[in-house]
mmCIF file of the N, C-alpha and C atoms, coordinates in Angstrom:
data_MODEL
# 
_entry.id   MODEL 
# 
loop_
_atom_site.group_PDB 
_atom_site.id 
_atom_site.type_symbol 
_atom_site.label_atom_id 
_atom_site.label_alt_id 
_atom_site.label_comp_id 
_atom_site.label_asym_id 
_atom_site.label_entity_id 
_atom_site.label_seq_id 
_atom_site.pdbx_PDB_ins_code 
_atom_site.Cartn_x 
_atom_site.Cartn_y 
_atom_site.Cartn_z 
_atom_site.occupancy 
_atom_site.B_iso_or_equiv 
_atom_site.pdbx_formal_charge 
_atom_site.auth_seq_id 
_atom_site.auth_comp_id 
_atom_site.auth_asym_id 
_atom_site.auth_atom_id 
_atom_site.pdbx_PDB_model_num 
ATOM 1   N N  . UNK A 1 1  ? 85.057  95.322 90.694  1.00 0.00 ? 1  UNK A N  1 
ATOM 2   C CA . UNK A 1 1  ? 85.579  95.980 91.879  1.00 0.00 ? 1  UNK A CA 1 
ATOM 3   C C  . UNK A 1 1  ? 87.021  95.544 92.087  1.00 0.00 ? 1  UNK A C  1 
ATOM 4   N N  . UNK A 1 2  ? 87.892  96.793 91.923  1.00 0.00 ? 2  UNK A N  1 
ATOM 5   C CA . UNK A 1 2  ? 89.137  96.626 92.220  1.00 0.00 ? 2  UNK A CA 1 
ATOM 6   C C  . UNK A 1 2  ? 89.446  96.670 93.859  1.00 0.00 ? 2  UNK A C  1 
ATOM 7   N N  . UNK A 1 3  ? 90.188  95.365 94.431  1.00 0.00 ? 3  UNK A N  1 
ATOM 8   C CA . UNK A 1 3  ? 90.447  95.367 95.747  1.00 0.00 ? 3  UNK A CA 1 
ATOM 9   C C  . UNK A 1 3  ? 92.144  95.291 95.945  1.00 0.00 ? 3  UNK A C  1 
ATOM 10  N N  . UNK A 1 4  ? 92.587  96.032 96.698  1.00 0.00 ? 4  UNK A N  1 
ATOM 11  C CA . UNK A 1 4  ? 94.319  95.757 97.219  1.00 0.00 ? 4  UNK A CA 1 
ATOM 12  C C  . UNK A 1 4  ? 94.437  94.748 98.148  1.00 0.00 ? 4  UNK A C  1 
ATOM 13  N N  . UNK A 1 5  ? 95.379  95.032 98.778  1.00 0.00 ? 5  UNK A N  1 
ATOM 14  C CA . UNK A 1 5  ? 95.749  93.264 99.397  1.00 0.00 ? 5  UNK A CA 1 
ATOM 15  C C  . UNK A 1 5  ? 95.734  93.729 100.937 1.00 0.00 ? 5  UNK A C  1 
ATOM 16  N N  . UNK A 1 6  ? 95.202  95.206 101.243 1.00 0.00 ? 6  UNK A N  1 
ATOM 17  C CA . UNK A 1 6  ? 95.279  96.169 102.611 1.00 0.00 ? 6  UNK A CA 1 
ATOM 18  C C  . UNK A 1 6  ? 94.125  95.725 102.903 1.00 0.00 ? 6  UNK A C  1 
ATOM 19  N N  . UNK A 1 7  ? 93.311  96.164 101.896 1.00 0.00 ? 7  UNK A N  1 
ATOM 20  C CA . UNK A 1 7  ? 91.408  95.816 101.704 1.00 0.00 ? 7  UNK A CA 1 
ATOM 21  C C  . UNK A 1 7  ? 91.182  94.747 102.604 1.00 0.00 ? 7  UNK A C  1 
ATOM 22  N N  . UNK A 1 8  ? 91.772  93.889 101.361 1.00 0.00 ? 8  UNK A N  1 
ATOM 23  C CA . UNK A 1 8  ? 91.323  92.927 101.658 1.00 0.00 ? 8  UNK A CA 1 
ATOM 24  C C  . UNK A 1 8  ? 91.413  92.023 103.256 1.00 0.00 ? 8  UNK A C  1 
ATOM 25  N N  . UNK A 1 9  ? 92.934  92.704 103.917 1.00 0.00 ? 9  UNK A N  1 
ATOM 26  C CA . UNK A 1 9  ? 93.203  91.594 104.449 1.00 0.00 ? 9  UNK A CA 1 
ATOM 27  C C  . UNK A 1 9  ? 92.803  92.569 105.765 1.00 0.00 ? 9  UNK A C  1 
ATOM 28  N N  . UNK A 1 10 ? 92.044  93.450 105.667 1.00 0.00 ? 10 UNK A N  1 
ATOM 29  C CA . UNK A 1 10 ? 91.033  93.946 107.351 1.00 0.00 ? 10 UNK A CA 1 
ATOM 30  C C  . UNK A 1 10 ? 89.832  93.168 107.086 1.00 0.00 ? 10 UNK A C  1 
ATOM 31  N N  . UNK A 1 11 ? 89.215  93.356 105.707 1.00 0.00 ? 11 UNK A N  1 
ATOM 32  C CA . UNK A 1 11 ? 88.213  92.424 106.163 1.00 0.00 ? 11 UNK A CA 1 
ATOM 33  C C  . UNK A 1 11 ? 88.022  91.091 106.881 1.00 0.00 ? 11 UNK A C  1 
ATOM 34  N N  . UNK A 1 12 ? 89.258  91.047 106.084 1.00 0.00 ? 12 UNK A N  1 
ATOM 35  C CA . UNK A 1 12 ? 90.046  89.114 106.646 1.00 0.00 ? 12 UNK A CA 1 
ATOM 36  C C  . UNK A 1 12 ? 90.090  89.416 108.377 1.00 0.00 ? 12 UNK A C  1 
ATOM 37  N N  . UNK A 1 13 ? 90.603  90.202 108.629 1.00 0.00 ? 13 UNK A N  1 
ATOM 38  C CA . UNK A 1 13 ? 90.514  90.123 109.873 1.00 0.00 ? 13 UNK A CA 1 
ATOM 39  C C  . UNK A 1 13 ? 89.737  90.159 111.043 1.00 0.00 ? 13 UNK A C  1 
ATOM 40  N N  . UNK A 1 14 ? 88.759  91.192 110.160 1.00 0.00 ? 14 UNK A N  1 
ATOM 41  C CA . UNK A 1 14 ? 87.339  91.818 110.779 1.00 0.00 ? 14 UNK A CA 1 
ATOM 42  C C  . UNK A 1 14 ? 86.804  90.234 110.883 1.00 0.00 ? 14 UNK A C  1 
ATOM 43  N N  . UNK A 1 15 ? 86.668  89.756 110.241 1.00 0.00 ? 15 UNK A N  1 
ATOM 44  C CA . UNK A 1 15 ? 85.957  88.296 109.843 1.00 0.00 ? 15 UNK A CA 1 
ATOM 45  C C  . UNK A 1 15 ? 86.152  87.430 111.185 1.00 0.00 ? 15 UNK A C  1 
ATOM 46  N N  . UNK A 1 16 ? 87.833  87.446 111.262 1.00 0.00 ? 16 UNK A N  1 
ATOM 47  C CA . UNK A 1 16 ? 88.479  85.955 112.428 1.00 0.00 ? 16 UNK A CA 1 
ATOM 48  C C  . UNK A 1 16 ? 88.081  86.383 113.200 1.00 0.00 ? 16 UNK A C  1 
ATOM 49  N N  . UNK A 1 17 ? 87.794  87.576 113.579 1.00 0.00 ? 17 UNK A N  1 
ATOM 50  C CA . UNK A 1 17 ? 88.001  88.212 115.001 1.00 0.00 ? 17 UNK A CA 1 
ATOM 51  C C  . UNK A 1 17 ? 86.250  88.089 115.214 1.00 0.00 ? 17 UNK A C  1 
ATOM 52  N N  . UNK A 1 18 ? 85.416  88.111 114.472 1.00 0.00 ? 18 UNK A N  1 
ATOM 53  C CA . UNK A 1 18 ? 84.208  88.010 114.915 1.00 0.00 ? 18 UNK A CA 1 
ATOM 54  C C  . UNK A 1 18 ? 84.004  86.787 114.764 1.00 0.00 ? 18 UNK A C  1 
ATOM 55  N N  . UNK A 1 19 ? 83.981  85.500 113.527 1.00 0.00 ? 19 UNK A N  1 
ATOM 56  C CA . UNK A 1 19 ? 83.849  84.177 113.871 1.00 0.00 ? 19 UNK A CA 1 
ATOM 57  C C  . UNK A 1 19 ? 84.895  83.132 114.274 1.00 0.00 ? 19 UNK A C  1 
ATOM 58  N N  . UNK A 1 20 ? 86.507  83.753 114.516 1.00 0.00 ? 20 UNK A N  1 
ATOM 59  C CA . UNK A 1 20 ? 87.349  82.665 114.925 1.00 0.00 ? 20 UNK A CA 1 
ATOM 60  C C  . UNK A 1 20 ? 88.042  83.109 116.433 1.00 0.00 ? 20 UNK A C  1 
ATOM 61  N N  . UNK A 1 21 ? 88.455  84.294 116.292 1.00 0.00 ? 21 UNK A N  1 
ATOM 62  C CA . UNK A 1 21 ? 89.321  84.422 117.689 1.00 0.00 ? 21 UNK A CA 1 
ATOM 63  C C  . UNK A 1 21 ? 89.122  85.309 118.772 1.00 0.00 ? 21 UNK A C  1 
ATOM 64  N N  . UNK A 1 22 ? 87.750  85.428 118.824 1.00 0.00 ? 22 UNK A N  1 
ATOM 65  C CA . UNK A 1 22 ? 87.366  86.158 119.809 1.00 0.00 ? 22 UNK A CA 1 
ATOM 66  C C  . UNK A 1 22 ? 87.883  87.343 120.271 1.00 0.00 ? 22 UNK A C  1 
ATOM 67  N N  . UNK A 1 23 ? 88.118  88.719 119.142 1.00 0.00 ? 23 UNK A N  1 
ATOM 68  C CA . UNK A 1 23 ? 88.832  89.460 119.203 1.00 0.00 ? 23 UNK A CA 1 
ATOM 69  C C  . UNK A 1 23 ? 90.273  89.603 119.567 1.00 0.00 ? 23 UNK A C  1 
ATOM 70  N N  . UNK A 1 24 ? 90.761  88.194 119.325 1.00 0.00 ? 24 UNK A N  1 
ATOM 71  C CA . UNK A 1 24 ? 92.986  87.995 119.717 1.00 0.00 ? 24 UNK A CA 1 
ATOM 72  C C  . UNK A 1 24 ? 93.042  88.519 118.505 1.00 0.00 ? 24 UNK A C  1 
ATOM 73  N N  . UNK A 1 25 ? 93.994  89.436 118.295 1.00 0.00 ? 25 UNK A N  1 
ATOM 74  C CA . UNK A 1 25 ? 94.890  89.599 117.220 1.00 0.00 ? 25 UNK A CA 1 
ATOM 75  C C  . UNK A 1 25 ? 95.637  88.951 116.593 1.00 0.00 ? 25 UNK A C  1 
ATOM 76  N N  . UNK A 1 26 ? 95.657  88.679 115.732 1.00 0.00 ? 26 UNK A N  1 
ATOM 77  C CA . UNK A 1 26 ? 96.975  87.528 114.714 1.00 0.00 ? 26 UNK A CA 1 
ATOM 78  C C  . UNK A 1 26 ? 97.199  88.111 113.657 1.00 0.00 ? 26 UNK A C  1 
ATOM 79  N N  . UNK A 1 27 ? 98.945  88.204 113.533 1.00 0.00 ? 27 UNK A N  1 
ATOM 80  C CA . UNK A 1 27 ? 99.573  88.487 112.580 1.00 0.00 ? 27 UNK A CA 1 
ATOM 81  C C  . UNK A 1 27 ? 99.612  87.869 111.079 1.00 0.00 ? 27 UNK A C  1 
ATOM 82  N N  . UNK A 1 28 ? 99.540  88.657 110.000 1.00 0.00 ? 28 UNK A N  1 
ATOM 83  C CA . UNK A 1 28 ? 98.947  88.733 108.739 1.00 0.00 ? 28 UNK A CA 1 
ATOM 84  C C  . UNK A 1 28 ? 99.768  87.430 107.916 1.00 0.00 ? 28 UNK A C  1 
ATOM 85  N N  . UNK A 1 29 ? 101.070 86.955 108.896 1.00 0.00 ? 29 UNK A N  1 
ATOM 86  C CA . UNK A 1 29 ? 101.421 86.029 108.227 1.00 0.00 ? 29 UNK A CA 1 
ATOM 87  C C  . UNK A 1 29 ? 101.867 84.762 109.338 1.00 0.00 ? 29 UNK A C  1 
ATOM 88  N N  . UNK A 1 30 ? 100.594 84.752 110.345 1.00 0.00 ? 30 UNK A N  1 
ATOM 89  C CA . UNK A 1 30 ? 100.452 83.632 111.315 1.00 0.00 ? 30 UNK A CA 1 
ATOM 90  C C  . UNK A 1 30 ? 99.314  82.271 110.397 1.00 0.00 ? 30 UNK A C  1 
ATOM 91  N N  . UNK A 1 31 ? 99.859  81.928 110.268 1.00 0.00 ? 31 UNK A N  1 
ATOM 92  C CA . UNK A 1 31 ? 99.453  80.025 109.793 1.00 0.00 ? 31 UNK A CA 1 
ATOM 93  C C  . UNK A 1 31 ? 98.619  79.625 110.207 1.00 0.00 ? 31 UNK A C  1 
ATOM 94  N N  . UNK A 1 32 ? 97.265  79.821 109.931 1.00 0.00 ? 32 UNK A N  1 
ATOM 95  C CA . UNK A 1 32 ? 95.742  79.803 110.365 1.00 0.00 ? 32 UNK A CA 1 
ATOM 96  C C  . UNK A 1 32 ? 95.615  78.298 110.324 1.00 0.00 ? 32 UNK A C  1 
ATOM 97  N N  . UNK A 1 33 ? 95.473  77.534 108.948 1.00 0.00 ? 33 UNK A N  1 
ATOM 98  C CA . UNK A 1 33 ? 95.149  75.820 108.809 1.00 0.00 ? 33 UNK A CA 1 
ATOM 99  C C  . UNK A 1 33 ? 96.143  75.403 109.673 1.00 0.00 ? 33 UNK A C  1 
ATOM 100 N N  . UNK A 1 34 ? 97.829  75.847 109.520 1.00 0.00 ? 34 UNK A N  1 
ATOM 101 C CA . UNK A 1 34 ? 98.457  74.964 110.390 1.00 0.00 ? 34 UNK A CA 1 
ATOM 102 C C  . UNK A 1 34 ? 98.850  74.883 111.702 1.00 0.00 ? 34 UNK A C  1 
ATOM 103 N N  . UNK A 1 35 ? 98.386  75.879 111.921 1.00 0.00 ? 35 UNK A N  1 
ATOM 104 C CA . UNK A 1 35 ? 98.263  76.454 113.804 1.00 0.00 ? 35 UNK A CA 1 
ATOM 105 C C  . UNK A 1 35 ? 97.063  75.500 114.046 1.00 0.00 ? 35 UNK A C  1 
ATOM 106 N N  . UNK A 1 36 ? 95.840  75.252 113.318 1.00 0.00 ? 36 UNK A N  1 
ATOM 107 C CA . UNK A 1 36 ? 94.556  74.996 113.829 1.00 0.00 ? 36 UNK A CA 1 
ATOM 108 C C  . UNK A 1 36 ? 93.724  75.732 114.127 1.00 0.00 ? 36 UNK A C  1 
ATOM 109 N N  . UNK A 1 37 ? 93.939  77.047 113.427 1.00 0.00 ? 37 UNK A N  1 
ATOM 110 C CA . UNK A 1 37 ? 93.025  78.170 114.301 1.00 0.00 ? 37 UNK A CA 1 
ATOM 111 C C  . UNK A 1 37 ? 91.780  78.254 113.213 1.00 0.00 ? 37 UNK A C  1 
ATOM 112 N N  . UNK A 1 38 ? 92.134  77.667 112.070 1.00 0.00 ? 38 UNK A N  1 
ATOM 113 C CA . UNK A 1 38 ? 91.084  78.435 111.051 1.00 0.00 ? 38 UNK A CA 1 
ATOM 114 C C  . UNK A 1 38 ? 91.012  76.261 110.967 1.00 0.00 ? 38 UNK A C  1 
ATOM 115 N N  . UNK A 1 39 ? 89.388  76.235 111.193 1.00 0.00 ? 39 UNK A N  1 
ATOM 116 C CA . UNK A 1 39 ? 89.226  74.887 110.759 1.00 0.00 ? 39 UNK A CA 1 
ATOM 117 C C  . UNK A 1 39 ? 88.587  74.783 109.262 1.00 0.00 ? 39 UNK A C  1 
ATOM 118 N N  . UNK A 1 40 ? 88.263  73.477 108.367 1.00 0.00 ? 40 UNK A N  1 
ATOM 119 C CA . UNK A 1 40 ? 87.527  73.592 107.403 1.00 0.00 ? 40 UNK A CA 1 
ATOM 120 C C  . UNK A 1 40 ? 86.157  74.638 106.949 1.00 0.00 ? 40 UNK A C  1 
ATOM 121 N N  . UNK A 1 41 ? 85.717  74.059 107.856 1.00 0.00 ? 41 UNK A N  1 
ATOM 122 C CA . UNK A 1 41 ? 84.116  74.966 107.877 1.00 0.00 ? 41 UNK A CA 1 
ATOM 123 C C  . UNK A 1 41 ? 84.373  75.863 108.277 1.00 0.00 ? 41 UNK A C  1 
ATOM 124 N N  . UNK A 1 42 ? 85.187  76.951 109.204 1.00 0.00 ? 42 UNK A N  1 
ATOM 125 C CA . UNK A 1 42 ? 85.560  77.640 108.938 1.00 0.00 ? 42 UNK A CA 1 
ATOM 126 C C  . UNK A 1 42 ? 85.874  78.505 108.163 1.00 0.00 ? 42 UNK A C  1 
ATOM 127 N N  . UNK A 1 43 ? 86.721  77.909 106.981 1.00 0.00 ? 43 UNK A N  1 
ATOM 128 C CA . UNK A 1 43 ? 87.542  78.304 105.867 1.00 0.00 ? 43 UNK A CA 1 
ATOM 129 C C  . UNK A 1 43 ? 86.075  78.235 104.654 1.00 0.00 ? 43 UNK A C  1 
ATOM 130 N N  . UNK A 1 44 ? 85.528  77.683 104.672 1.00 0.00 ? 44 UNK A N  1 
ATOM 131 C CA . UNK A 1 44 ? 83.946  77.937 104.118 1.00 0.00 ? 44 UNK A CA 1 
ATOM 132 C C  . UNK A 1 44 ? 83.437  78.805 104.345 1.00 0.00 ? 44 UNK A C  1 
ATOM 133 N N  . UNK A 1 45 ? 82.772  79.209 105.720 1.00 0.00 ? 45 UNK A N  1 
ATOM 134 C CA . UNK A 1 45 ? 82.393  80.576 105.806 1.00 0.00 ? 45 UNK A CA 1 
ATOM 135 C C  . UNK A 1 45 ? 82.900  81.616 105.261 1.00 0.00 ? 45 UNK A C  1 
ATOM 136 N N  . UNK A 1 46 ? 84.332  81.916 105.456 1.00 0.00 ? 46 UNK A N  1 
ATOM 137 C CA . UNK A 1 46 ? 84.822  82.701 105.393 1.00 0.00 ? 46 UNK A CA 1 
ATOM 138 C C  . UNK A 1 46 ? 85.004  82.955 103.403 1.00 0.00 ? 46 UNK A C  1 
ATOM 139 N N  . UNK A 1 47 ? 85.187  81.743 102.864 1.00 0.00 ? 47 UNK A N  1 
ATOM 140 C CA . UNK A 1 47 ? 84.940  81.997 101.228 1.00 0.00 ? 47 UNK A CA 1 
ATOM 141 C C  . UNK A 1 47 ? 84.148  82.496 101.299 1.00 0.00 ? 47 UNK A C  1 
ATOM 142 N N  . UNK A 1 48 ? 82.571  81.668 101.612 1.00 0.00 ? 48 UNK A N  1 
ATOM 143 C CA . UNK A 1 48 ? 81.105  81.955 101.228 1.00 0.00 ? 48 UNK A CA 1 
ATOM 144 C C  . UNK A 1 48 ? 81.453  83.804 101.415 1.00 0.00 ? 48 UNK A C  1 
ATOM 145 N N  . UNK A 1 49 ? 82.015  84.636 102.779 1.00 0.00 ? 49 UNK A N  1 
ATOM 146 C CA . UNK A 1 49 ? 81.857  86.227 102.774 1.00 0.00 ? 49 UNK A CA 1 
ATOM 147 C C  . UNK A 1 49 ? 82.451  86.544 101.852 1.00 0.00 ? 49 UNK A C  1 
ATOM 148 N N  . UNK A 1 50 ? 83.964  85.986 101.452 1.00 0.00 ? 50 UNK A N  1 
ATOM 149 C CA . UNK A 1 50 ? 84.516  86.606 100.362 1.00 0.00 ? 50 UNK A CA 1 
ATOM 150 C C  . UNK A 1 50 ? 83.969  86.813 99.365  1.00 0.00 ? 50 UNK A C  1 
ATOM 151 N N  . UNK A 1 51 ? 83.301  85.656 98.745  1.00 0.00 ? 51 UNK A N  1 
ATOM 152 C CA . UNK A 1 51 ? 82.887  85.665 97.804  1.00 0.00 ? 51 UNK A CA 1 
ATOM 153 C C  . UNK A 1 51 ? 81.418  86.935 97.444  1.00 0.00 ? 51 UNK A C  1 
ATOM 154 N N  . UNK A 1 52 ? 80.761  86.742 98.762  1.00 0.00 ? 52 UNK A N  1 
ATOM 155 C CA . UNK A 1 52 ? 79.493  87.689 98.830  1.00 0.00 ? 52 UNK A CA 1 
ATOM 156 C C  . UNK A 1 52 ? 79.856  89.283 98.901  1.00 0.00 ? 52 UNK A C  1 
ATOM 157 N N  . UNK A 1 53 ? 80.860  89.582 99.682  1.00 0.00 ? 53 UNK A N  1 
ATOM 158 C CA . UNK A 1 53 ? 81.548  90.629 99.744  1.00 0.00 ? 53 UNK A CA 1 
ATOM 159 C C  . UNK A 1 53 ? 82.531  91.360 98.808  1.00 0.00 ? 53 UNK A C  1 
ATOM 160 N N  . UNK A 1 54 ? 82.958  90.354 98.094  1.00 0.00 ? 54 UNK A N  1 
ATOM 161 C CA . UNK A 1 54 ? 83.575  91.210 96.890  1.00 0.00 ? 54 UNK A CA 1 
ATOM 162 C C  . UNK A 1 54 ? 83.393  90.903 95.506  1.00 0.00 ? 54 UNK A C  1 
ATOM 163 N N  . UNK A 1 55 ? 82.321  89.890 95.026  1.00 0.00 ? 55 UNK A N  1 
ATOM 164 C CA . UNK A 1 55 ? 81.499  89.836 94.260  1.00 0.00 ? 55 UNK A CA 1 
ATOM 165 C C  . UNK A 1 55 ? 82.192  88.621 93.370  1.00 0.00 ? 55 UNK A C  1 
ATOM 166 N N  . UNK A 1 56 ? 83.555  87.767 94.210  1.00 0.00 ? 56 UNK A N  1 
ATOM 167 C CA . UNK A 1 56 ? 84.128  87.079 93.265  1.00 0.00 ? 56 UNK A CA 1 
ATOM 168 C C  . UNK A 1 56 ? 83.916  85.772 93.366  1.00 0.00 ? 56 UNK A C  1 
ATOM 169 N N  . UNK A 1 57 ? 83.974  84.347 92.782  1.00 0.00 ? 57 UNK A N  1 
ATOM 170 C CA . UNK A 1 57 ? 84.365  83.095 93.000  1.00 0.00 ? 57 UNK A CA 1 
ATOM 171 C C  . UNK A 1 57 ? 85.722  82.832 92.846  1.00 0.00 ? 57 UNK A C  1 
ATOM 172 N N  . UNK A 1 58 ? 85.724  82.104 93.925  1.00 0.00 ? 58 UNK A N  1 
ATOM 173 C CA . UNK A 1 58 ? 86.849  81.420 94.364  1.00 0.00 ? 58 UNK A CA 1 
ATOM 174 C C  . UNK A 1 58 ? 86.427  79.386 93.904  1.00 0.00 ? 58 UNK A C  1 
ATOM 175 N N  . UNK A 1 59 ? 87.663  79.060 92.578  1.00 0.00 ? 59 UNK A N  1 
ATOM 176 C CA . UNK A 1 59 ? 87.237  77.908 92.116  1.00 0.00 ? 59 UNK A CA 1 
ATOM 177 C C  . UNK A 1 59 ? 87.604  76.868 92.685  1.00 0.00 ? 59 UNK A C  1 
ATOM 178 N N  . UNK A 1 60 ? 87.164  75.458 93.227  1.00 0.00 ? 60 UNK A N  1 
ATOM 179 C CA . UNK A 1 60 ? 87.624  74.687 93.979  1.00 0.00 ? 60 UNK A CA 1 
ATOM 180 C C  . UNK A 1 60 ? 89.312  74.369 93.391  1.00 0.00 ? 60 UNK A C  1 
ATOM 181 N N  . UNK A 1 61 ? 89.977  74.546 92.376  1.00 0.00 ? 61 UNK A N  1 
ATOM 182 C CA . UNK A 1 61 ? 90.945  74.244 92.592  1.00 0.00 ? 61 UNK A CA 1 
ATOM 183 C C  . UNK A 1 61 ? 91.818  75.335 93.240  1.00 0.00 ? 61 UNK A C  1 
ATOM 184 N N  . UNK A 1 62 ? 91.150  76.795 93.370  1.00 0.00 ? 62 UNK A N  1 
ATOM 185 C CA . UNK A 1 62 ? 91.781  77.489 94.888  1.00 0.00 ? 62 UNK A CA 1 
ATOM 186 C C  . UNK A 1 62 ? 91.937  77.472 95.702  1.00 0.00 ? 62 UNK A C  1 
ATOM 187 N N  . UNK A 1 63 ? 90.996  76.536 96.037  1.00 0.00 ? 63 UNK A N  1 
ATOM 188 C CA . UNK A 1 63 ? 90.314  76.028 97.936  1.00 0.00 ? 63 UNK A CA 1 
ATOM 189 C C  . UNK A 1 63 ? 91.654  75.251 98.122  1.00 0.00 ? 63 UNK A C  1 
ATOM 190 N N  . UNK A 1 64 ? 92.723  75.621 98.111  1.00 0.00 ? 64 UNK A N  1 
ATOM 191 C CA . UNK A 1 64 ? 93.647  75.062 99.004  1.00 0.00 ? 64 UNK A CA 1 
ATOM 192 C C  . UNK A 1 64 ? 94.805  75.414 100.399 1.00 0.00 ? 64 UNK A C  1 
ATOM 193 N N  . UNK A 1 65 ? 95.467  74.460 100.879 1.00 0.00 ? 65 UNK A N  1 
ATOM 194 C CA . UNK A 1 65 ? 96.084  75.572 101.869 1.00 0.00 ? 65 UNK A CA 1 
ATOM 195 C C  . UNK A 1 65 ? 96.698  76.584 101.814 1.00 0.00 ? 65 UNK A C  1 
ATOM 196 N N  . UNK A 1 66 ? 97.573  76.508 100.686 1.00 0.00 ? 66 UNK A N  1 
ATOM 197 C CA . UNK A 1 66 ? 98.787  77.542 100.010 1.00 0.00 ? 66 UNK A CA 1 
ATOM 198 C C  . UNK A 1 66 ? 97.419  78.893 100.192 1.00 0.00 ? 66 UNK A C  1 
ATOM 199 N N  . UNK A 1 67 ? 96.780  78.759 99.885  1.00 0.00 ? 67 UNK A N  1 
ATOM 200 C CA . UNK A 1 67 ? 95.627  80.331 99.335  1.00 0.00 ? 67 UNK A CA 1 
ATOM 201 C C  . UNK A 1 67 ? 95.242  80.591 100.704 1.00 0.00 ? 67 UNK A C  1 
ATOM 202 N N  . UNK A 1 68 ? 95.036  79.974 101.655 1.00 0.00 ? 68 UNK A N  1 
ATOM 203 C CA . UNK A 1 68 ? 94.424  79.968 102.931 1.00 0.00 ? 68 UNK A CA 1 
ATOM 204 C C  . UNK A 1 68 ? 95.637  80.021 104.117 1.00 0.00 ? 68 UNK A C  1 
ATOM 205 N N  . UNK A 1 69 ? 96.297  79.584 103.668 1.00 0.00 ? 69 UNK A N  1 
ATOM 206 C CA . UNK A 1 69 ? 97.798  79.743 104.701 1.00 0.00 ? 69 UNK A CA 1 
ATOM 207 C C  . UNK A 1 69 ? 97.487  81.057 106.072 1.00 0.00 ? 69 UNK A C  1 
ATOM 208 N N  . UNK A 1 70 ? 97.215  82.279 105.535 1.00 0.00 ? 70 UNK A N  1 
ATOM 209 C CA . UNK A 1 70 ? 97.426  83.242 106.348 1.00 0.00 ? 70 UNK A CA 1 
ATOM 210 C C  . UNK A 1 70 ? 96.698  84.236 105.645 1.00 0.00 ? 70 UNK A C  1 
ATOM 211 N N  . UNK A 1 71 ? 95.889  85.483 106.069 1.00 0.00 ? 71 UNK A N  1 
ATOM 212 C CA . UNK A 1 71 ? 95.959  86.597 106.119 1.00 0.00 ? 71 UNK A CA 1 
ATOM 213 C C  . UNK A 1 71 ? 96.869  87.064 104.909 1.00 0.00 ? 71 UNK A C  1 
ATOM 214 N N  . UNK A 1 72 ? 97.433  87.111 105.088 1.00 0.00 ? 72 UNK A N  1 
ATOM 215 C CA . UNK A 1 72 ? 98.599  87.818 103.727 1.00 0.00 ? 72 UNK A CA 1 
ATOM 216 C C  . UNK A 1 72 ? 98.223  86.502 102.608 1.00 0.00 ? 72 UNK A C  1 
ATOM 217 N N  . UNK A 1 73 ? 98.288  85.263 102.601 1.00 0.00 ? 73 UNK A N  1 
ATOM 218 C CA . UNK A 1 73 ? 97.704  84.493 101.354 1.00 0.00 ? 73 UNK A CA 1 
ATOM 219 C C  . UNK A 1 73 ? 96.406  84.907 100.936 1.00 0.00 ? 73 UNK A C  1 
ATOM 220 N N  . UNK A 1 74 ? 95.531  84.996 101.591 1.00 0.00 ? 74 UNK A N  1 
ATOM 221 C CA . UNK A 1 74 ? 93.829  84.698 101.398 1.00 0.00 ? 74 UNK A CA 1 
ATOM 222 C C  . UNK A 1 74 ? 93.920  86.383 101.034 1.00 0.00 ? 74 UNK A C  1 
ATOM 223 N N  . UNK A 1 75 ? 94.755  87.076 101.269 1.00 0.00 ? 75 UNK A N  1 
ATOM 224 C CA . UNK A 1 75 ? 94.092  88.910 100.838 1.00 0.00 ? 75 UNK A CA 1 
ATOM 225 C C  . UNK A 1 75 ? 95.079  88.585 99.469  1.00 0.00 ? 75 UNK A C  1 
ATOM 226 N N  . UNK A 1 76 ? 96.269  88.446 99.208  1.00 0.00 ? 76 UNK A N  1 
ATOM 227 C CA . UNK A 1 76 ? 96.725  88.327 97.769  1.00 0.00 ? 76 UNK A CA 1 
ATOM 228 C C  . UNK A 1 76 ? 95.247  87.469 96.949  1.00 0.00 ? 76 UNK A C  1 
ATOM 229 N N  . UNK A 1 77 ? 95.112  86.164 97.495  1.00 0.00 ? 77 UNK A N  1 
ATOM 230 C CA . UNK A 1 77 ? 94.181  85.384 96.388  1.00 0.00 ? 77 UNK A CA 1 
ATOM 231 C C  . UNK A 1 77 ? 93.286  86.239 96.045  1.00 0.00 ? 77 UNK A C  1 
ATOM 232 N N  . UNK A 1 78 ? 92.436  87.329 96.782  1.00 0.00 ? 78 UNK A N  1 
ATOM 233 C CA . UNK A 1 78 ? 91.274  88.430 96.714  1.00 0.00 ? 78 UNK A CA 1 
ATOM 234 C C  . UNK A 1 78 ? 91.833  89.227 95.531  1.00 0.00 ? 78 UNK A C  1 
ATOM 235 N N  . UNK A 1 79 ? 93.096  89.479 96.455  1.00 0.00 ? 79 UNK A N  1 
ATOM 236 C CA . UNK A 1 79 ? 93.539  90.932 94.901  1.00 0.00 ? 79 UNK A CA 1 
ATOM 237 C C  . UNK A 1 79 ? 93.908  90.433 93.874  1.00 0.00 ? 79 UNK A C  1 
ATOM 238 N N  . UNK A 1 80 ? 94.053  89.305 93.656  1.00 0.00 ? 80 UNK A N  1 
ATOM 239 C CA . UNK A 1 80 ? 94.297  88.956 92.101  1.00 0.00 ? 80 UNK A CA 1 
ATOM 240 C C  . UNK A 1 80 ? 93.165  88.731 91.379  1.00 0.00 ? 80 UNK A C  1 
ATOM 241 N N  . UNK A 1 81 ? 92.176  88.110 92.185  1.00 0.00 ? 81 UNK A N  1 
ATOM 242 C CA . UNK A 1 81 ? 91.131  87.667 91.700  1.00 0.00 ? 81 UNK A CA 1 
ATOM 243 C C  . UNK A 1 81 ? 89.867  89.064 91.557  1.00 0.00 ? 81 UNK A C  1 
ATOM 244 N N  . UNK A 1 82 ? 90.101  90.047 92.074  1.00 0.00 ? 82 UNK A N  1 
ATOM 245 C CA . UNK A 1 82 ? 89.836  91.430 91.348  1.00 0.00 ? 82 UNK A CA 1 
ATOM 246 C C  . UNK A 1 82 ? 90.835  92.322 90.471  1.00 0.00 ? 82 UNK A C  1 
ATOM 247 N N  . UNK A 1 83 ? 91.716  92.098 90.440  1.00 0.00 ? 83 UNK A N  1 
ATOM 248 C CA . UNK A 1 83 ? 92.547  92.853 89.219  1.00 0.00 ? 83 UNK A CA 1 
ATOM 249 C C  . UNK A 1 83 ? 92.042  93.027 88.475  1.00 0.00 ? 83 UNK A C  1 
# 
């Protein structure tokens, strides 16, 4: 399954907005780990959907902030990792 980086990053959003921000809006390149808005376990869940949802693994040496930074990071890491 080929995914774009549009795809990807509503689901991303669909996601915060139901388990992180209580429907607030945040911009695609607002700083989730370093704001504090997106905590660890958090950032777990949200693999565990990726991963279930678009059929890919994500390898622990991805699991880092750079990939998780924002909305616009975490939907690029998706679309590459379906190319």
């Amino acid at each position: 399954m080929i995914v774009d980086t549009a795809e990807a990053a509503e689901v991303i959003r669909e996601w915060l907005r139901k388990n992180v921000t209580g429907d607030r809006q945040i911009a695609d390149d607002h700083p989730l780990i370093e704001s504090g808005l997106l905590t660890s376990l958090q950032t777990v869940g949200l693999v565990v959907m990726l991963e279930e949802r678009f059929g890919l693994v994500i390898e622990d040496e991805e699991f880092d902030e750079d990939n998780f930074a924002s909305i616009a990071a975490i939907s690029s890491l998706v679309a590459s990792k379906t190319a």
